[in-house]
C-alpha positions in Angstrom: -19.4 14.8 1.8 -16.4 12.8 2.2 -15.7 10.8 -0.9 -13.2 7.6 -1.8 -13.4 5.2 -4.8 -13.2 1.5 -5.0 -11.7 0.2 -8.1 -12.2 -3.2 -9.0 -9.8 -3.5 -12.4 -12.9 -4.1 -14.2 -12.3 -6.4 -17.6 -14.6 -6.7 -20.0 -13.1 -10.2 -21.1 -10.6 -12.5 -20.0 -8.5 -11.3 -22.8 -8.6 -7.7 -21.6 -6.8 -7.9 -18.2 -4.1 -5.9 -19.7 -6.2 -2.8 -20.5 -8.1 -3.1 -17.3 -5.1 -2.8 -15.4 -3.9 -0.2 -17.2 -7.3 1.4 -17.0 -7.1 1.6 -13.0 -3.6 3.4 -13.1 -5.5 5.9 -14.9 -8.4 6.2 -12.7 -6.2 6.5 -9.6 -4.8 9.7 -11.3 -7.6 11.2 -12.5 -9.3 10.4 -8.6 -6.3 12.3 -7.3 -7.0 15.1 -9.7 -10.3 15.2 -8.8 -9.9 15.7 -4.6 -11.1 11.8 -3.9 -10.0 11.2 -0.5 -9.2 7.5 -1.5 -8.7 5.1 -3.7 -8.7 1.7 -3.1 -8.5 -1.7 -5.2 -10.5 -5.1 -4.6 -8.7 -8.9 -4.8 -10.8 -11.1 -6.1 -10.1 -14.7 -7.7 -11.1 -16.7 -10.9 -13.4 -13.8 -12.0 -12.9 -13.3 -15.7 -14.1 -9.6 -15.7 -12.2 -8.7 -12.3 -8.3 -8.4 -12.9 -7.8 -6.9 -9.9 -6.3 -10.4 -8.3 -3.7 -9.1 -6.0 -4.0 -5.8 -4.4 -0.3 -5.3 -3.4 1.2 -5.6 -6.7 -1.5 -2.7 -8.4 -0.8 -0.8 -4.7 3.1 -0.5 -5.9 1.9 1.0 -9.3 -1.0 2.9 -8.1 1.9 4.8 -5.8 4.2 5.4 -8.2 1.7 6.9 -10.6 0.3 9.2 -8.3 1.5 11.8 -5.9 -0.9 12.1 -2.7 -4.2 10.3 -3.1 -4.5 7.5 -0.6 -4.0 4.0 -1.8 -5.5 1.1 0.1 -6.7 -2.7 -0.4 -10.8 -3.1 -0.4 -9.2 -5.8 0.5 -6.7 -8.3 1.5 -8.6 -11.6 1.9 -6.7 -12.5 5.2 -7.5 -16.1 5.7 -5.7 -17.3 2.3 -2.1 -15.5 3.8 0.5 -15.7 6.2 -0.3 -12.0 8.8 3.4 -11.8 8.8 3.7 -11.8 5.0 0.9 -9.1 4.7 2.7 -7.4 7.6 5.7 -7.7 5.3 4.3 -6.4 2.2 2.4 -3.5 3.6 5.0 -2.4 5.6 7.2 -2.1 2.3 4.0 -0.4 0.8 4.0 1.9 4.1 7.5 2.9 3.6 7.4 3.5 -0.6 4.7 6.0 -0.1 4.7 7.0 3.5 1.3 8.2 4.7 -1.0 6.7 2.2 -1.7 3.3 2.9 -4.6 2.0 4.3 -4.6 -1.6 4.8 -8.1 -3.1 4.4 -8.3 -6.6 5.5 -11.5 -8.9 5.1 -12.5 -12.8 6.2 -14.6 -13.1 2.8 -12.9 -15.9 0.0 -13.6 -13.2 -2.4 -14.2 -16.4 -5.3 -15.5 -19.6 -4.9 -14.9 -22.4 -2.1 -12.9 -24.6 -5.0 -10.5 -21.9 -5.9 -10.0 -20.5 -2.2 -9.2 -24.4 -2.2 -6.6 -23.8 -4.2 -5.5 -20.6 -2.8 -5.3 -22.4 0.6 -1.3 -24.1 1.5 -2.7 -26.9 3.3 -5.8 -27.6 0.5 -8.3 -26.7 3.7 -9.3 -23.0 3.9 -10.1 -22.0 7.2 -12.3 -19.1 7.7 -12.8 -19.3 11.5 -9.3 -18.4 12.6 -9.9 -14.7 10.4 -10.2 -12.9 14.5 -6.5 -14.6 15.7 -5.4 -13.7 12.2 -6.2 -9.9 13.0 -4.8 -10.1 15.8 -1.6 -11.8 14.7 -1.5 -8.8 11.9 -1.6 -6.3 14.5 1.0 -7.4 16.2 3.1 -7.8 14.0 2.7 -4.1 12.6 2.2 -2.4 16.1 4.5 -4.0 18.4 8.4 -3.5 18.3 8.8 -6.5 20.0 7.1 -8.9 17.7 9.1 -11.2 16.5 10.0 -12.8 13.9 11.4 -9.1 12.5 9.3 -7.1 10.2 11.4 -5.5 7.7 11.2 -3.3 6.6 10.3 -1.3 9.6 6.5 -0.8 9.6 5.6 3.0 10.0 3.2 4.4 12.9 0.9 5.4 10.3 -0.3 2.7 8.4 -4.3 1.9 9.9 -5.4 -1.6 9.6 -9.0 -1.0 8.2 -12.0 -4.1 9.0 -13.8 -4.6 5.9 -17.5 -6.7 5.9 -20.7 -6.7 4.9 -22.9 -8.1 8.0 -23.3 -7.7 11.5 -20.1 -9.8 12.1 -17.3 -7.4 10.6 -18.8 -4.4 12.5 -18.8 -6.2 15.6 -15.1 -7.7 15.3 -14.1 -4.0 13.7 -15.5 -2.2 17.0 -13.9 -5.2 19.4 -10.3 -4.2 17.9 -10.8 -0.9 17.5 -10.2 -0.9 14.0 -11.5 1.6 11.2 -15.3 -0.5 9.5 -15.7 -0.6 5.5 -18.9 -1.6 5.1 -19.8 -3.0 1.7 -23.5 -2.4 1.0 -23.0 -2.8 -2.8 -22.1 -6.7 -2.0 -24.9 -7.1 0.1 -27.7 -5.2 -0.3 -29.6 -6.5 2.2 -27.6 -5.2 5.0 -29.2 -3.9 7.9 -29.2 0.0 8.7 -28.2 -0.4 11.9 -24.7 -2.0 10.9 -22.6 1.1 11.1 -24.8 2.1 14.3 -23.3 -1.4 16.0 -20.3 -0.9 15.2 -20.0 2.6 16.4 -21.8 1.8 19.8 -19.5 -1.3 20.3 -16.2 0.7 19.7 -13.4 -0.2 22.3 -10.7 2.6 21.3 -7.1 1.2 20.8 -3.9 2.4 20.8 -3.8 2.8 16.7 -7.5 4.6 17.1 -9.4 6.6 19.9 -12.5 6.9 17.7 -14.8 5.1 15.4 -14.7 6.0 11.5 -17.0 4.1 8.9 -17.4 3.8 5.7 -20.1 2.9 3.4 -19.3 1.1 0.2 -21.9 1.3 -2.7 -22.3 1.1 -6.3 -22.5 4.5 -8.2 -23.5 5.2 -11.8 -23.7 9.0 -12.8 -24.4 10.5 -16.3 -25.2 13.6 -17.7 -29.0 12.6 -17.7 -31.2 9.7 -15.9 -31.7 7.6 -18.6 -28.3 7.0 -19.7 -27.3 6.3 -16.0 -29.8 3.8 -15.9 -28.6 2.4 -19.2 -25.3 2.3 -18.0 -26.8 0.2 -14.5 -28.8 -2.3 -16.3 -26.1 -3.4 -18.5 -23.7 -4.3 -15.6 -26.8 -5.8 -13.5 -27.8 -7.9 -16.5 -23.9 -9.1 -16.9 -23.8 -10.0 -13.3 -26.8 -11.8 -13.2 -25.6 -13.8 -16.2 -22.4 -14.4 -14.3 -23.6 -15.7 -11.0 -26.1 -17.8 -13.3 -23.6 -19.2 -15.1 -24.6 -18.1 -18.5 -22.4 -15.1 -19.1 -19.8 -17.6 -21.5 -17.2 -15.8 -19.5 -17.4 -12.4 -21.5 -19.3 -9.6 -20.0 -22.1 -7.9 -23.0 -21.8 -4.3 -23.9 -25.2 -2.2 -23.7 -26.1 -2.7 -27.1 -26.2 -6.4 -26.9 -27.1 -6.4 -22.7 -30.1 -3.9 -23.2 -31.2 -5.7 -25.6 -31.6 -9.2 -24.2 -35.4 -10.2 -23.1 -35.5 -9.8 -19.5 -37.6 -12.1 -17.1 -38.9 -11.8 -13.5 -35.7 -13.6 -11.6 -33.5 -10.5 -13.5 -36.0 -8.0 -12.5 -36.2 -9.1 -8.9 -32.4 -9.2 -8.3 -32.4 -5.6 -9.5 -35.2 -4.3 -7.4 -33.1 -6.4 -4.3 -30.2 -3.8 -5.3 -31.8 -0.4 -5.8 -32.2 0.5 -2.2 -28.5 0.9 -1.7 -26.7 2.6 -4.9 -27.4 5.9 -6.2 -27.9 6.2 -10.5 -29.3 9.4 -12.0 -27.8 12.8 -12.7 -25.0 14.4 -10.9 -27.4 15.8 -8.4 -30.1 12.5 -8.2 -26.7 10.8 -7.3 -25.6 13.4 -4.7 -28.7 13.9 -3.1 -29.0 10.1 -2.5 -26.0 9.3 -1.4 -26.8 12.2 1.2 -29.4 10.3 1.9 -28.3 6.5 2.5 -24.8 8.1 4.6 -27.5 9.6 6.8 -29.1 6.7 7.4 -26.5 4.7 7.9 -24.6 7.2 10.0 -21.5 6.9 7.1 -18.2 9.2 7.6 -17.4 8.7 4.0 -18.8 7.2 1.2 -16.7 5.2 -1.4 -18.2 4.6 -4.7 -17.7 1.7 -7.4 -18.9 1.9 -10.6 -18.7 -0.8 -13.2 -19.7 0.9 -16.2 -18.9 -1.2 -19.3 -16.9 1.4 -21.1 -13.9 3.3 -19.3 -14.6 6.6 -20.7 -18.3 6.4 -19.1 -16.4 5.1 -15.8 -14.3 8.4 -15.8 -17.1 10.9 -16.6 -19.4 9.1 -13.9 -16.7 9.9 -11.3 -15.6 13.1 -12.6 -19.6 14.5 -12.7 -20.1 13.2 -9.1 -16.8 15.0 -8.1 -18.2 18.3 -9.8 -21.4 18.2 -8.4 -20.5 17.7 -4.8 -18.0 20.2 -5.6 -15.2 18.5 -3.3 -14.3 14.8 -3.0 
């Protein structure tokens, strides 16, 4: 089994960006000491337990803390940027640490319509132009004769990846030719036939003759069941505050999430997210993750787990690793 991780700079407060940063370095080395294949960082925006806000700063120190893992963004929300500044930046990423880059790129705001506002130049986010913007992107980082100049050179081998989670994404990914992410753990619901789509729809291109995919989902592994699942309901039950607006922008730890009186809207937003992650023992997680990148038809699996305490984080990834016995 193929295996990546997605790191999201997960912060318990707002007051702990520092340490969650810090905390990702970390994880990219021990990933690389472990055999991951990848390891990849999220952007998201106004989330007060997400530092992650800019992929291609934590890229810069992700390379130079590790020596051969590879390092991609899961993603770059396209629509809020300029393709030739991304062209620009990973092209400079490309050429610090040749060879591993990977470039994931995805239409999604990746916070709320008021601060993509914000994000936007112009005050008017426009999510429609994300397929020109592709297409600008590759350009830019394929063709010599783009102009205006990319500098610093872009390399051959720096793959432009589609990220998504629907239909749409694995259609656009297979029209360009492009590498799919598919991220289940955002949307549960997601059809099983996704990947399937995407594959059947591929038009090689010039960067790729085949289709690769993919599958993005969340992962929580301990040393026995019920600890994993401790570990799962206390980032479900912190979630479900936040998207509820009652988490006071502070995420709980167990003690104080396991302990809160649940209530049928909880337990059915849980149930809606079991079908797609795998939480149990080294071998209940490897045996379902066999399971869902079968069905899915998955060349790789990347794993994200948001486990409240970083130790648990690293021994979740580390079991998973061992049990599979190569990333």
């Amino acid at each position: 089994m193929r295996l990546s991780i997605l790191d999201q700079s997960f912060a318990r407060d707002y007051d702990s960006a520092s340490i969650a940063l810090q905390e990702t370095v970390q994880m990219a080395k021990q990933a690389e000491s472990l055999g991951y294949r990848r390891f990849w960082v999220s952007e998201h925006h106004a989330f007060h337990a997400l530092a992650g806000s800019a992929p291609e700063v934590m890229l810069s120190a992700l390379g130079a803390a590790t020596k051969s893992i590879r390092l991609g963004s899961g993603g770059i929300m396209l629509p809020h940027y300029s393709p030739y500044k991304v062209a620009e930046q990973f092209s400079l990423l490309a050429n610090l640490y040749p060879d591993r880059i990977d470039l994931g790129v995805g239409r999604a705001p990746g916070t709320d319509m008021s601060t993509a506002t914000a994000l936007a130049r112009s005050g008017l986010p426009n999510f429609g132009d994300f397929e020109i913007q592709v297409k600008e992107l590759e350009n830019f980082l394929r063709n010599p004769a783009a102009r205006p100049l990319v500098s610093p050179k872009p390399p051959k081998k720096l793959p432009i990846w589609m990220l998504g989670s629907s239909e749409d994404s694995a259609i656009l990914a297979a029209k360009r030719g492009l590498p799919y992410n598919l991220g289940a753990f955002i949307n549960p619901a997601v059809s099983l036939d996704t990947i399937e789509l995407y594959k059947s729809r591929f038009e090689p291109s010039a960067a790729h003759d085949e289709p690769y995919a993919i599958l993005t989902i969340g992962v929580f592994c301990a040393e026995t069941e019920q600890l994993a699942r401790a570990q799962q309901r206390t980032f479900d039950v912190n979630f479900f505050r936040f998207i509820t607006g009652r988490s006071g922008n502070k995420f709980l730890p167990p003690k104080e999430a396991l302990g809160l009186a649940s209530n049928p809207q909880l337990e059915l937003f849980m149930q809606q997210r079991e079908r797609l992650r795998a939480v149990g023992t080294p071998y209940q997680v490897k045996s379902k993750l066999e399971a869902i990148a079968a069905e899915f038809g998955a060349d790789e699996i990347m794993a994200v787990s948001n486990i409240y305490y970083f130790e648990d984080r690293c021994r979740s990834y580390e079991l998973l690793a061992n049990e599979v016995g190569h990333a």
